[in-house]
N, CA, C and O atoms as a Tinker XYZ file with bonds, in Angstrom:
   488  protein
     1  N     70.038000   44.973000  -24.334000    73     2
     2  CA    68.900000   45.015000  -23.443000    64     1     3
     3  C     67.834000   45.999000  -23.953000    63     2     4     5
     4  O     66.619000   45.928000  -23.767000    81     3
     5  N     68.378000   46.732000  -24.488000    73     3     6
     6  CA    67.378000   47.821000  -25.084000    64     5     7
     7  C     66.512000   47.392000  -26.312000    63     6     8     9
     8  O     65.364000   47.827000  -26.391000    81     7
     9  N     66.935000   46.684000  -27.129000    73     7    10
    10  CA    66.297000   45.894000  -28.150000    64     9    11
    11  C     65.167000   45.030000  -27.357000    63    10    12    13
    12  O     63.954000   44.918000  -27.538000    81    11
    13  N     65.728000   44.678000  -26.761000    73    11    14
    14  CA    64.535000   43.375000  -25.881000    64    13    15
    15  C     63.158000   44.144000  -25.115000    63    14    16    17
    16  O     61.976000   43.804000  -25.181000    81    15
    17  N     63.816000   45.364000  -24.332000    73    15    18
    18  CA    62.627000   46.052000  -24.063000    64    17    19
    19  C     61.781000   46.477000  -25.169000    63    18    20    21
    20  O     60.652000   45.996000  -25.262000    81    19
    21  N     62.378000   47.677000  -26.364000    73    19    22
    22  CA    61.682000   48.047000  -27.125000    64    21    23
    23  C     60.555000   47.067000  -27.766000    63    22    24    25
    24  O     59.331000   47.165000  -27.858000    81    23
    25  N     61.821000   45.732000  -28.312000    73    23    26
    26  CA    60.395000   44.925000  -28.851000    64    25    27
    27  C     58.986000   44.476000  -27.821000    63    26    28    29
    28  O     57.773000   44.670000  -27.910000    81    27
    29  N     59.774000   43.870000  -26.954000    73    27    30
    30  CA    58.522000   43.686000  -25.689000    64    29    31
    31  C     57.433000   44.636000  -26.205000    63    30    32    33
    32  O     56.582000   44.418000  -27.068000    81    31
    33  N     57.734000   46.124000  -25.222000    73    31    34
    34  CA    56.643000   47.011000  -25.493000    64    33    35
    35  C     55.517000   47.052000  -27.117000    63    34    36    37
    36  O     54.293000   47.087000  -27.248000    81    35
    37  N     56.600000   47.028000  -28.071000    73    35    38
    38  CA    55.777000   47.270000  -29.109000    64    37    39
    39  C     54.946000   45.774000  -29.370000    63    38    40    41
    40  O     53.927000   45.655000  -30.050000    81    39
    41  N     55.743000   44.552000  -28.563000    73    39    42
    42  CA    54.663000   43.497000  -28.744000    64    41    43
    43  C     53.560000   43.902000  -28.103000    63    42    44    45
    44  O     52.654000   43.377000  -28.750000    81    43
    45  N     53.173000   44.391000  -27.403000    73    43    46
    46  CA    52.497000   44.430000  -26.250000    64    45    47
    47  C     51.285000   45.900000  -26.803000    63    46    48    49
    48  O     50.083000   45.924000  -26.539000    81    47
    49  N     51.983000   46.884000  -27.522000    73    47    50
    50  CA    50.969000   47.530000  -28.303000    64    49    51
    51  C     50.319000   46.604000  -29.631000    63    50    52    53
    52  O     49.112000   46.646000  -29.868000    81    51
    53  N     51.105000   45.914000  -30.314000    73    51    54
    54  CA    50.762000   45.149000  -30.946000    64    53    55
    55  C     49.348000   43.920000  -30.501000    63    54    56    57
    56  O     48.395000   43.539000  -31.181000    81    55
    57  N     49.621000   43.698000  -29.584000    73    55    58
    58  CA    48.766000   42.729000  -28.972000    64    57    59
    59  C     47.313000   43.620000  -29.004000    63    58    60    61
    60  O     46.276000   43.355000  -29.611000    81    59
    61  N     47.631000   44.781000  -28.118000    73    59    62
    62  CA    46.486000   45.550000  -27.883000    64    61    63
    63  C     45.707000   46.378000  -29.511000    63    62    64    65
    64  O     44.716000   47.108000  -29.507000    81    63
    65  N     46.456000   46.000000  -30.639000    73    63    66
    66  CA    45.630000   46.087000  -31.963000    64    65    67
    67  C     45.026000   44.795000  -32.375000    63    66    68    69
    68  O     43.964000   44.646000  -32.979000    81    67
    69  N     46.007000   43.710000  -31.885000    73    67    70
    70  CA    45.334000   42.438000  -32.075000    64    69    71
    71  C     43.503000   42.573000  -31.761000    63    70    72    73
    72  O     42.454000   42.533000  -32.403000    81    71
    73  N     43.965000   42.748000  -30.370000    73    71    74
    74  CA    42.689000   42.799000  -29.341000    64    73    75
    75  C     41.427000   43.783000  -29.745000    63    74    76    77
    76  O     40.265000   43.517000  -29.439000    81    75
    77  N     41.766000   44.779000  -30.366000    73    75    78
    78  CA    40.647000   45.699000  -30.817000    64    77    79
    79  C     40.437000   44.893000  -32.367000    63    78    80    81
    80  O     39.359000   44.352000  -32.613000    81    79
    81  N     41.261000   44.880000  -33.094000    73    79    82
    82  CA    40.631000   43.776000  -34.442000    64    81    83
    83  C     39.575000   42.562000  -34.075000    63    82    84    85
    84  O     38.505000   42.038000  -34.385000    81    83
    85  N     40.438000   42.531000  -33.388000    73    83    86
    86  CA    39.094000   40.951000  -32.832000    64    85    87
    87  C     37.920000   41.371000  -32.250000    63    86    88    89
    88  O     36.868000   40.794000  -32.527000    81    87
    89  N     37.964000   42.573000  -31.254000    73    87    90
    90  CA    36.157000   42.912000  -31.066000    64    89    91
    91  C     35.699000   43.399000  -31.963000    63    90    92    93
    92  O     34.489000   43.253000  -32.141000    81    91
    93  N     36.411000   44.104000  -32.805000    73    91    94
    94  CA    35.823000   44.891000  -33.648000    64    93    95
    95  C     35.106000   43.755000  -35.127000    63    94    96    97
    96  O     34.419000   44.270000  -36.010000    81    95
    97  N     35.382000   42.499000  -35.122000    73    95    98
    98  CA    35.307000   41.597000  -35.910000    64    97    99
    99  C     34.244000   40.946000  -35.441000    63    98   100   101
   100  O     33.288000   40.484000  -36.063000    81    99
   101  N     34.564000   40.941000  -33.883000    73    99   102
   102  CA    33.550000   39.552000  -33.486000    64   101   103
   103  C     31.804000   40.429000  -32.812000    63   102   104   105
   104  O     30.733000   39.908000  -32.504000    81   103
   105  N     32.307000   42.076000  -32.817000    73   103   106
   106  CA    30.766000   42.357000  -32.592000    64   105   107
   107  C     29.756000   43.411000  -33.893000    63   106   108   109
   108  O     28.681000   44.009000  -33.849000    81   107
   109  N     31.024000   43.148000  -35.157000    73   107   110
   110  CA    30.562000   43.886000  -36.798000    64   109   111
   111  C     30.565000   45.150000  -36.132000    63   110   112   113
   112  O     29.415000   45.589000  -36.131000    81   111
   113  N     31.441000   45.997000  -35.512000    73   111   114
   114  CA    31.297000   47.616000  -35.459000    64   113   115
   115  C     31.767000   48.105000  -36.515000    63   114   116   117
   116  O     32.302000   47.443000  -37.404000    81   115
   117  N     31.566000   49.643000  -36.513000    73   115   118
   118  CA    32.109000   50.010000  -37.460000    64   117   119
   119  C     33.297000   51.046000  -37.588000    63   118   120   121
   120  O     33.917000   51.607000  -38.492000    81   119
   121  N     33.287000   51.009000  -36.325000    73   119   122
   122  CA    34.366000   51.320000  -35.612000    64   121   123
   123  C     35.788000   50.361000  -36.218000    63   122   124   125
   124  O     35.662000   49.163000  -36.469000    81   123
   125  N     37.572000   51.357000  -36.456000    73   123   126
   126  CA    38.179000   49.921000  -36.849000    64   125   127
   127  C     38.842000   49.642000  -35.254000    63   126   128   129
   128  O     38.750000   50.369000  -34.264000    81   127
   129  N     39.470000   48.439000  -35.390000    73   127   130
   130  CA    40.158000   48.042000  -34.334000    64   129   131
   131  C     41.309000   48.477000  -33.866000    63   130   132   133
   132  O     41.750000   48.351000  -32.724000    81   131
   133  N     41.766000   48.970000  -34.741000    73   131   134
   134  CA    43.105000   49.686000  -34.099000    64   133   135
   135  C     42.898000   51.148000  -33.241000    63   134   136   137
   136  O     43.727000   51.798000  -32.605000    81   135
   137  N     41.228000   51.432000  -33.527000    73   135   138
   138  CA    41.216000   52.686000  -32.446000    64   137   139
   139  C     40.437000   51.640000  -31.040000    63   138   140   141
   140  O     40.405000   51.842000  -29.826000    81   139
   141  N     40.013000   50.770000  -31.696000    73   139   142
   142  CA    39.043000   49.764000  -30.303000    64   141   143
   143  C     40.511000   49.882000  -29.339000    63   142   144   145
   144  O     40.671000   50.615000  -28.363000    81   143
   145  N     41.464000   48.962000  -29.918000    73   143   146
   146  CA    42.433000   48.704000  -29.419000    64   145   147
   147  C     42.974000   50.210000  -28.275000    63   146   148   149
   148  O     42.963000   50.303000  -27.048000    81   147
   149  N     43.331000   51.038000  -29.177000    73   147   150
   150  CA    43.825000   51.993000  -28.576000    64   149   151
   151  C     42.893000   52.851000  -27.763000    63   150   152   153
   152  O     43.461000   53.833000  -27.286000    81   151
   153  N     41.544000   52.739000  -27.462000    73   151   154
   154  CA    41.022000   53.321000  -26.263000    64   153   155
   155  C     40.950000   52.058000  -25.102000    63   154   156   157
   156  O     40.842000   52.139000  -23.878000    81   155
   157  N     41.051000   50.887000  -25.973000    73   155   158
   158  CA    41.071000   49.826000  -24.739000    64   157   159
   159  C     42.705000   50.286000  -23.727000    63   158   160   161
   160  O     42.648000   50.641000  -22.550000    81   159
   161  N     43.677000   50.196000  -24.311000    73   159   162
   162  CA    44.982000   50.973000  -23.807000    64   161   163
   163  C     45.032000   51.947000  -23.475000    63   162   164   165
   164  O     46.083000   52.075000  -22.848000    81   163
   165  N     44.328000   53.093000  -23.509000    73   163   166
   166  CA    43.999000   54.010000  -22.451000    64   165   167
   167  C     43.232000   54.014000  -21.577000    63   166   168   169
   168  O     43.590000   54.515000  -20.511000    81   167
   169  N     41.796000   53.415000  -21.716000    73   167   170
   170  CA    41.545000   53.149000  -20.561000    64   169   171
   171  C     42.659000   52.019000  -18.937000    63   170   172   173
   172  O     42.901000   52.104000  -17.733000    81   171
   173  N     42.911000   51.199000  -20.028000    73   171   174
   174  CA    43.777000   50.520000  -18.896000    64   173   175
   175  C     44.861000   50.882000  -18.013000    63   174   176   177
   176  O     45.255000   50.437000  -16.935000    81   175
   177  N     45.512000   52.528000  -19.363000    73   175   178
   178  CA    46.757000   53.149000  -18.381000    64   177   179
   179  C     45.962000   54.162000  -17.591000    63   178   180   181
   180  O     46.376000   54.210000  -16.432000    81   179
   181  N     44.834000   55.092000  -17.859000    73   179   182
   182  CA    43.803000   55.572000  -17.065000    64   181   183
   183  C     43.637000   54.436000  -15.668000    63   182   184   185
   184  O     44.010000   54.955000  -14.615000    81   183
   185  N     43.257000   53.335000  -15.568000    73   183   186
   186  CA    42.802000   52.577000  -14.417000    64   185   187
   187  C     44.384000   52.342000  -13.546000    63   186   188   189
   188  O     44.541000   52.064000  -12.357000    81   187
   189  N     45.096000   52.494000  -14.272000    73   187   190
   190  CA    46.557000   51.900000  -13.940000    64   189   191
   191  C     46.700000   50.681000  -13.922000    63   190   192   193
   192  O     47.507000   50.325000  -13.063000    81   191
   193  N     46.047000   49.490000  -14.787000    73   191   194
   194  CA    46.499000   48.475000  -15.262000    64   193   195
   195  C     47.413000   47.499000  -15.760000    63   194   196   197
   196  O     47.685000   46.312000  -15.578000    81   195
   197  N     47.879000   48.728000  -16.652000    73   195   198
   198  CA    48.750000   48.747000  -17.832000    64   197   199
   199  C     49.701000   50.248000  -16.777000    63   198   200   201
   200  O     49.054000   51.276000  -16.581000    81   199
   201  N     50.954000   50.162000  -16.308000    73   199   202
   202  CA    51.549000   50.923000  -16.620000    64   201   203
   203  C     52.021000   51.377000  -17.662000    63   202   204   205
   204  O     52.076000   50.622000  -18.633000    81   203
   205  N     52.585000   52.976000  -17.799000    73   203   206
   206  CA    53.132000   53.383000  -18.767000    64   205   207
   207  C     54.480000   53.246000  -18.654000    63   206   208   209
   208  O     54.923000   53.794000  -19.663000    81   207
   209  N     55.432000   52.812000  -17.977000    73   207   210
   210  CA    56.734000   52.330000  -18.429000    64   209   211
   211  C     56.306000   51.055000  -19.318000    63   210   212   213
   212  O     57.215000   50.944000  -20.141000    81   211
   213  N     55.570000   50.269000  -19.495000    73   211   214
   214  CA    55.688000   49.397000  -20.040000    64   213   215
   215  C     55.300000   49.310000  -21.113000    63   214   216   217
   216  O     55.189000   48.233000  -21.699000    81   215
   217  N     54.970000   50.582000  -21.669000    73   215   218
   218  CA    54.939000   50.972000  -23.452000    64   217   219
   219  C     55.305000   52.267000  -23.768000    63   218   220   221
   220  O     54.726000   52.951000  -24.612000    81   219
   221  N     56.753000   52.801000  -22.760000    73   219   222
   222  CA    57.323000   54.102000  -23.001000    64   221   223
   223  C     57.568000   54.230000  -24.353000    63   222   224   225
   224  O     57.026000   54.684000  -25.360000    81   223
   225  N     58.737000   53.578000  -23.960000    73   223   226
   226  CA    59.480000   53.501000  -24.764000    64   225   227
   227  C     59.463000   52.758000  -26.664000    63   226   228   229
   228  O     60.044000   53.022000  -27.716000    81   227
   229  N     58.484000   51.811000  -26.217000    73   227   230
   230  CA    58.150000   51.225000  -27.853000    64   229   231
   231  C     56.894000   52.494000  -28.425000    63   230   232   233
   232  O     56.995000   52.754000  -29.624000    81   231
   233  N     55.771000   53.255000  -27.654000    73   231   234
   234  CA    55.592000   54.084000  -28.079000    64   233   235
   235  C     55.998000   55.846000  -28.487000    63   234   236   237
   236  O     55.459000   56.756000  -29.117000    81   235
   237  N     56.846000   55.710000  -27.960000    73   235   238
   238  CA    57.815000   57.047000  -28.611000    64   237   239
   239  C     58.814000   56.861000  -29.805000    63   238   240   241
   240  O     59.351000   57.666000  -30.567000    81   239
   241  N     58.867000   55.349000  -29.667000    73   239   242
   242  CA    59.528000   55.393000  -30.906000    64   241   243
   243  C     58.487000   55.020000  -32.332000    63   242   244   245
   244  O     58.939000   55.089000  -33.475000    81   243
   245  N     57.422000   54.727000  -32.108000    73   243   246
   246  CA    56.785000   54.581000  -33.156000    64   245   247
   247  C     56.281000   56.298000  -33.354000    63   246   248   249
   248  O     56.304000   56.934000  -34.408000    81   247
   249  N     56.009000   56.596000  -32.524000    73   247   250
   250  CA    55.632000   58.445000  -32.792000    64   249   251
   251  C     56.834000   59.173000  -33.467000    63   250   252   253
   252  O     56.829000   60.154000  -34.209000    81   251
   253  N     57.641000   58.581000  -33.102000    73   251   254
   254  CA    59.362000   59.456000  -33.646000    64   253   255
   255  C     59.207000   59.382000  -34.752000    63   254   256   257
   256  O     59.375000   60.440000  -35.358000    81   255
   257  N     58.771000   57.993000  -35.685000    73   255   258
   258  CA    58.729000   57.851000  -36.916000    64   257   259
   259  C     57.255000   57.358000  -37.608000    63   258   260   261
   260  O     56.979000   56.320000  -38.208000    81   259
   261  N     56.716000   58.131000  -37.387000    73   259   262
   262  CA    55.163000   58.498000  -37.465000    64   261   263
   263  C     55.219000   58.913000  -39.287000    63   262   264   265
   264  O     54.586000   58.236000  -40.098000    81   263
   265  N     55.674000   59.551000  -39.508000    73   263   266
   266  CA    55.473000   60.366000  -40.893000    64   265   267
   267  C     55.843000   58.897000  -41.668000    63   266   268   269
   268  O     55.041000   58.551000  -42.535000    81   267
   269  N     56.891000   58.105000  -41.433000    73   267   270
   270  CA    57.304000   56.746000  -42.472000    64   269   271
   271  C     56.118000   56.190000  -42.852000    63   270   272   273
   272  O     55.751000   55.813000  -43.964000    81   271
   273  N     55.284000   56.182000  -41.270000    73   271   274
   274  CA    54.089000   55.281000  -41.810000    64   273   275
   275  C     52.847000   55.601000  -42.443000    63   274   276   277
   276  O     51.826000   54.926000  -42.570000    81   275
   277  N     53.161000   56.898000  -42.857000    73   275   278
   278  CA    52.475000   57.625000  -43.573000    64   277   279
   279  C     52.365000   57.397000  -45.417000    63   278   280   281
   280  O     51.534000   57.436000  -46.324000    81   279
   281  N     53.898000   57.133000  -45.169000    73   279   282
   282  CA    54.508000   56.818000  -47.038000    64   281   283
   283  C     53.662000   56.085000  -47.751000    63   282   284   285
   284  O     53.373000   56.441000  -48.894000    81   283
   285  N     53.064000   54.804000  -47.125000    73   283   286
   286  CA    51.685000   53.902000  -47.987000    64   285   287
   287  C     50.504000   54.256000  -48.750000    63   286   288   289
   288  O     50.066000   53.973000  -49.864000    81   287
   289  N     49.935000   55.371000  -47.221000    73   287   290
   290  CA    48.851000   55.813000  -47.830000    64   289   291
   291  C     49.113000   57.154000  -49.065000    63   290   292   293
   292  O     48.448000   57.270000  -50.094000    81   291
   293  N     50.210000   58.043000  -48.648000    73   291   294
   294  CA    50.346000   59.011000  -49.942000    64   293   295
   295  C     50.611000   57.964000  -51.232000    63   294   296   297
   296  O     49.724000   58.075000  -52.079000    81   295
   297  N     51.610000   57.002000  -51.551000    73   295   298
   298  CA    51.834000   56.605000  -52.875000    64   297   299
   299  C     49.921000   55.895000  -52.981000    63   298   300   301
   300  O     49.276000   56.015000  -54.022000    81   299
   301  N     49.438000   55.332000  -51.933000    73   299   302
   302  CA    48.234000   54.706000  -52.337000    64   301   303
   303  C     46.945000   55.882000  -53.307000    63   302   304   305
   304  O     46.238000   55.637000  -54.284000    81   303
   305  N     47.127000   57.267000  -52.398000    73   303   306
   306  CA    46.317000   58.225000  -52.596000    64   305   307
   307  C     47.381000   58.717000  -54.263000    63   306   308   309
   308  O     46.833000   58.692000  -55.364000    81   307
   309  N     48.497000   59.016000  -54.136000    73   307   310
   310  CA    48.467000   58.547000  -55.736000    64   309   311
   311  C     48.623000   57.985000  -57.201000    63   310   312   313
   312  O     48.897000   58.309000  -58.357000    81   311
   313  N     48.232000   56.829000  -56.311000    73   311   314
   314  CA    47.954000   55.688000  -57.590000    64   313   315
   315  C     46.203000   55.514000  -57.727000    63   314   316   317
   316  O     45.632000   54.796000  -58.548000    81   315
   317  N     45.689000   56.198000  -56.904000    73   315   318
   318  CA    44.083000   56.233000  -57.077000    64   317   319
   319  C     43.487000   57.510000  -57.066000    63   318   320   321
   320  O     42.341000   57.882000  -56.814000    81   319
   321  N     44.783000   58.250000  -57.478000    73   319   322
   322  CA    44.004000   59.756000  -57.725000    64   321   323
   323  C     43.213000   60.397000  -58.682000    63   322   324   325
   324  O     43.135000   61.625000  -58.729000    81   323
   325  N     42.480000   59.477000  -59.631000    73   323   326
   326  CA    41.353000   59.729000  -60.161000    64   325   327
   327  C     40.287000   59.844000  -59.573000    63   326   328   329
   328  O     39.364000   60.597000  -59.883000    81   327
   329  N     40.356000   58.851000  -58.378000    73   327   330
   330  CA    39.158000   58.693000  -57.269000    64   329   331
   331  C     38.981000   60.200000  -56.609000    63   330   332   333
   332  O     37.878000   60.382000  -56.095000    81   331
   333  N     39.607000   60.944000  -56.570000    73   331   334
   334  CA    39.411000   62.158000  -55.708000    64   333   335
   335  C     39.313000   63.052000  -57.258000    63   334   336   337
   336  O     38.334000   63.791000  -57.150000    81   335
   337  N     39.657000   63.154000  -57.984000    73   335   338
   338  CA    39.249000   64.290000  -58.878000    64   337   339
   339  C     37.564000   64.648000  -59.057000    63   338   340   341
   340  O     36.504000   64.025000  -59.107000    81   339
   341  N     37.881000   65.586000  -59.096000    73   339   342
   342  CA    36.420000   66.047000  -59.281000    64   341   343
   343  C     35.659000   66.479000  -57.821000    63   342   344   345
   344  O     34.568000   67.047000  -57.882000    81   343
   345  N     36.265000   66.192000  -56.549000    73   343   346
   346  CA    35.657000   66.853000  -55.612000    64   345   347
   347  C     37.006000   67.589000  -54.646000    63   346   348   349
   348  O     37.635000   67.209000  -53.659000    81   347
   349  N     37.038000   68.549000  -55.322000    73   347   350
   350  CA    38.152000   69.096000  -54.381000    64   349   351
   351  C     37.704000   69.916000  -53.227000    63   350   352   353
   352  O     38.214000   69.937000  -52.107000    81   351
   353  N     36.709000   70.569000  -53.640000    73   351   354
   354  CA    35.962000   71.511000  -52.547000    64   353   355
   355  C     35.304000   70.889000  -51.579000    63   354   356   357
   356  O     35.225000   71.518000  -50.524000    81   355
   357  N     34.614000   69.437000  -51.635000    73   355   358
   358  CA    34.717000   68.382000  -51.005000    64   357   359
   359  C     35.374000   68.333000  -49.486000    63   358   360   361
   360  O     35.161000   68.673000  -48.322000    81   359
   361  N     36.443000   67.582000  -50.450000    73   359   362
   362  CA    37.693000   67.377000  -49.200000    64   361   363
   363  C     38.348000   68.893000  -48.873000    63   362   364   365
   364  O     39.427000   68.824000  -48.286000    81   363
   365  N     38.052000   69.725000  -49.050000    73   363   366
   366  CA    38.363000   70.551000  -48.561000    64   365   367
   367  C     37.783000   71.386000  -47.853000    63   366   368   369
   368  O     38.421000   72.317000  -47.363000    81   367
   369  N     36.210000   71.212000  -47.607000    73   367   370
   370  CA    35.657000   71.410000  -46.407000    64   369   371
   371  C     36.237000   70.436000  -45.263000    63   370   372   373
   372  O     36.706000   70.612000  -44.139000    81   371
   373  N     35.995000   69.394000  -46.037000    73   371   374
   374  CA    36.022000   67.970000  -45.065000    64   373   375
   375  C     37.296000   68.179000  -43.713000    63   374   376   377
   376  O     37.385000   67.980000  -42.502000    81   375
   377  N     38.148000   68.713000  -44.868000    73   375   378
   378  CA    39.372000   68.616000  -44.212000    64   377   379
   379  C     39.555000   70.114000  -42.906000    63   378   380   381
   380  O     40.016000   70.270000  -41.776000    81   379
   381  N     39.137000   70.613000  -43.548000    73   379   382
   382  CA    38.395000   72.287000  -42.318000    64   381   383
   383  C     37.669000   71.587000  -41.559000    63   382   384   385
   384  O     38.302000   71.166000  -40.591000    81   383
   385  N     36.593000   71.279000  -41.589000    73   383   386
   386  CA    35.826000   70.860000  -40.179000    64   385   387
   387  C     37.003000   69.644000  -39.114000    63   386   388   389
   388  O     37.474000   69.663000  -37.977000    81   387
   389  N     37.041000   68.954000  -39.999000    73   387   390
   390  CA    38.293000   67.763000  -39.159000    64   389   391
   391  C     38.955000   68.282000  -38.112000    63   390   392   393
   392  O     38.931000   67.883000  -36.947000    81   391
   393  N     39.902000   69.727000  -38.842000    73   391   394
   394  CA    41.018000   69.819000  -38.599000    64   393   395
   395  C     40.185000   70.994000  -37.295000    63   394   396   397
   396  O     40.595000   70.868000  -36.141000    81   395
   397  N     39.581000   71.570000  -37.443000    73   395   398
   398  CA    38.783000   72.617000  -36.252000    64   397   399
   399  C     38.070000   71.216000  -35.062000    63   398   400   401
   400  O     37.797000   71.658000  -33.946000    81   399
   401  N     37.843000   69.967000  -35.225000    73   399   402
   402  CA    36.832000   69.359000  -34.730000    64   401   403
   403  C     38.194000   68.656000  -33.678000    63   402   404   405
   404  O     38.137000   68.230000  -32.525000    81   403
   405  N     39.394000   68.761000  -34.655000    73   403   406
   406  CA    40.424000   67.802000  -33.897000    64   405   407
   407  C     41.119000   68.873000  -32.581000    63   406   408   409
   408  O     41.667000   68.445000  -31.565000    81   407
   409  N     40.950000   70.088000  -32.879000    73   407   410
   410  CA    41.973000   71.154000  -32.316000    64   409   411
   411  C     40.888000   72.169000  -31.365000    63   410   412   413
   412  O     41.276000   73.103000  -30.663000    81   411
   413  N     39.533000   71.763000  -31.524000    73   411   414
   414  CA    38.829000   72.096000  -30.131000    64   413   415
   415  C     38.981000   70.986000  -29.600000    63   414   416   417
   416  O     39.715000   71.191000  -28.633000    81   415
   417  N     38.596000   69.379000  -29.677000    73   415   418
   418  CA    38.231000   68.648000  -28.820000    64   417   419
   419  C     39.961000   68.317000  -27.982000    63   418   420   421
   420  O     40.029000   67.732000  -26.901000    81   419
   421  N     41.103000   68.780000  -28.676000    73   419   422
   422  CA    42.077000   68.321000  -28.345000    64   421   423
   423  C     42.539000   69.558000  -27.115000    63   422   424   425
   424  O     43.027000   69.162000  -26.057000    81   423
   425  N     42.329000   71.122000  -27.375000    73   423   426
   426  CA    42.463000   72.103000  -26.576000    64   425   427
   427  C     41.415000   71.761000  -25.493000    63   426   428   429
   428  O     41.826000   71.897000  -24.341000    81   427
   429  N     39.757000   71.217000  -25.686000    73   427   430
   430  CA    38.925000   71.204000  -24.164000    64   429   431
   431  C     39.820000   69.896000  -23.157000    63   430   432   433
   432  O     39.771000   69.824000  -21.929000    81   431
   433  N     40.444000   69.146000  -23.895000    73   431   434
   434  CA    41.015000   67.950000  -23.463000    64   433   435
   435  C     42.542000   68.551000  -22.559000    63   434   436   437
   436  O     42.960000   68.345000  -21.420000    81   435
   437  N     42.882000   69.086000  -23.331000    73   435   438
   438  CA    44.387000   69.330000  -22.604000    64   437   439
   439  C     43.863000   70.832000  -21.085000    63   438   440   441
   440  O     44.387000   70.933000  -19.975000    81   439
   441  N     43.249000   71.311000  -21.403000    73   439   442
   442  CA    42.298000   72.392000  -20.508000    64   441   443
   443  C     41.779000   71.576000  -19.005000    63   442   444   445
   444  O     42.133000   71.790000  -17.845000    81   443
   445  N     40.755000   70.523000  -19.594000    73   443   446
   446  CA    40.429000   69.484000  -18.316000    64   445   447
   447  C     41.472000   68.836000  -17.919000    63   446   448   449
   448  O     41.626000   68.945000  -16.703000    81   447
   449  N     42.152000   68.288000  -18.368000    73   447   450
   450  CA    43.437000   67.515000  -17.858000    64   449   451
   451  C     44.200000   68.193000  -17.228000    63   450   452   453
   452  O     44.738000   67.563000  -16.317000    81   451
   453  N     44.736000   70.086000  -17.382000    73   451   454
   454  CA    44.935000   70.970000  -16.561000    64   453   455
   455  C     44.362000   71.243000  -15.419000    63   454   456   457
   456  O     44.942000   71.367000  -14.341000    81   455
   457  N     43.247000   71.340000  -15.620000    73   455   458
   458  CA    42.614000   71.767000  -14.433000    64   457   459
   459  C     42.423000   70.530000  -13.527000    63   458   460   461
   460  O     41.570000   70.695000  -12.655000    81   459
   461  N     43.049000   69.300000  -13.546000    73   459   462
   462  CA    42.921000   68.248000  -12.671000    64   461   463
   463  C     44.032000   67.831000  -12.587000    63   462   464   465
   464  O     44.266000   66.822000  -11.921000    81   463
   465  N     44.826000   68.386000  -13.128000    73   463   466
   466  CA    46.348000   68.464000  -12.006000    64   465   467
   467  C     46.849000   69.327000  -11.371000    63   466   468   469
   468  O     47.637000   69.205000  -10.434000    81   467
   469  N     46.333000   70.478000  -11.938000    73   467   470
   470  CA    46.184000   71.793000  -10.284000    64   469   471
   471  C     45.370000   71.018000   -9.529000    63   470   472   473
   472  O     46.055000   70.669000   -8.568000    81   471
   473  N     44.195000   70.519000   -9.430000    73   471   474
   474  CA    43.306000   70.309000   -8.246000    64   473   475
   475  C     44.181000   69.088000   -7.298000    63   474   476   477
   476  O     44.200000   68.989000   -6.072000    81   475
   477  N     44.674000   68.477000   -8.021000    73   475   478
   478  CA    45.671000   67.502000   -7.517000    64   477   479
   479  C     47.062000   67.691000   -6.316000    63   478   480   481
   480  O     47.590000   67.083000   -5.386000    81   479
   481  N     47.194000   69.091000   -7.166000    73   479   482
   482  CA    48.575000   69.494000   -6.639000    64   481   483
   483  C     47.940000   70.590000   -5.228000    63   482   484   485
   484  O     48.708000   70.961000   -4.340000    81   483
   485  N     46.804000   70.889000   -5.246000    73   483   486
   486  CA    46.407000   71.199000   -4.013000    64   485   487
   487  C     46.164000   70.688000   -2.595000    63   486   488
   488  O     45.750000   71.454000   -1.725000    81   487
């Protein structure tokens, strides 16, 4: 039974990348679809649409093994690592601002989301 749920769910995230590929195709953004997808899925568990039991579990397990799906792009980055030589200081601003741009907007985020479940719990 547990197989049957898991796949369900991950069909069902699956679907919702389907779904952002296809707007993202059918209105030329430049945006890719797999983030279309995935704010379309938050907004919907935001509205309560989409419960979240019904992609607990297929999404914790794709987060569990998050780093696997990582393995593509490192062997990709180096088998084309000529492409990056020559700008290291480059990507290494690049990668400072990112990483400061990801870890304020992610701390004002977890801060508001605090402060609206105290107001809640009042």
């Amino acid at each position: 039974m547990y197989i049957i749920y898991l796949s369900l769910q991950i069909s069902i995230l699956y679907i919702f990348y389907v779904i952002g590929t296809w707007i993202q195709e059918a209105l030329h953004l430049s945006i890719p679809g797999s983030i279309i997808g995935m704010l379309l899925l938050f907004l919907l568990l935001s509205m309560k649409i989409v419960k979240k039991e019904w992609v607990e579990l297929g999404s914790s397990l794709l987060v569990r093994h998050l780093p696997l799906l990582f393995l593509p792009i490192i062997v990709g980055i180096i088998n084309y690592f000529d492409l990056f030589a020559g700008k290291g200081l480059l990507l290494i601003v690049i990668t400072i601002f990112s990483t400061i741009l990801v870890m304020t907007s992610s701390g004002l985020v977890s801060q508001w989301t605090g402060r609206r479940v105290e107001k809640n719990r009042e």
